[in-house]
N, C-alpha and C positions, 0 to 999 in steps of 0.2 A: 504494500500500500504506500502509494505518497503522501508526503505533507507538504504543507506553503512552508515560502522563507518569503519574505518581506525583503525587499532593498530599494533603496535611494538611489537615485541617479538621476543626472542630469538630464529635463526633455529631448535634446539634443540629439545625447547619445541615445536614448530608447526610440528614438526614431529610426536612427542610422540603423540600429540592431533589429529593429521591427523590416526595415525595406530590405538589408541584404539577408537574414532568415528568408520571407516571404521571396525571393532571388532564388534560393537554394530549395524553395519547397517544405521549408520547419516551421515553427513559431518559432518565437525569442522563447519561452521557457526551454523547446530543445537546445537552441544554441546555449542559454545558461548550463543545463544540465550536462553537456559535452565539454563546456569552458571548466565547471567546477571536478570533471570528471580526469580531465586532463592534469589539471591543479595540482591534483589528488596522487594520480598517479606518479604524479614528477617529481613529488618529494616521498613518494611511500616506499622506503627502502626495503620493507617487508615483501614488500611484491616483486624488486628487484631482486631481493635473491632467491625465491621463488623462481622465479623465470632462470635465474643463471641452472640453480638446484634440477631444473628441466632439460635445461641444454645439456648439463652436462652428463646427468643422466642420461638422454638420447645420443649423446659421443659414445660413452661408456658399455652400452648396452648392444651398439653397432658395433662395438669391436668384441664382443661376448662375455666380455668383463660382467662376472656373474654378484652380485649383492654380498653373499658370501665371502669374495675376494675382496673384495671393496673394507667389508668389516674387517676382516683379515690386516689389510693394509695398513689400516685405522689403529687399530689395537696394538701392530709391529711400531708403528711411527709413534705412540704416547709411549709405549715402552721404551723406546731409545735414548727418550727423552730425558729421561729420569739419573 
């Protein structure tokens, strides 16, 4: 479900953002909802490693490297450490 947000802006600019949406086929609430989505993503660091954690899972997983190894490697490398 959604909710409102309320915000202030200048007539100006809610013109400008109401013609170029209605240009592209949105309202301005999709283009807020895309601008604050963006926002979001571009500083959510969680989601970028995420995304790495995928990648490099799909490298890994392409070259047969089984989970088990991976743990394996994991547990070798804190051990050394020590």
């Amino acid at each position: 479900m959604s909710t409102q947000m309320i915000i202030r802006i200048e007539p100006g600019l809610k013109d400008k953002v109401g013609r170029f949406a209605r240009a592209e086929g949105k309202t301005t609430s999709d283009v807020v909802r895309e601008l604050l989505e963006e926002y979001i993503s571009s500083r959510d660091i969680s989601a970028y490693v995420d995304n790495l954690w995928e990648r490099i899972g799909g490298r890994l997983s392409a070259q047969g490297v089984t989970a088990k190894q991976i743990s394996g490697a994991i547990h070798e490398a804190r051990r050394g450490k020590r």
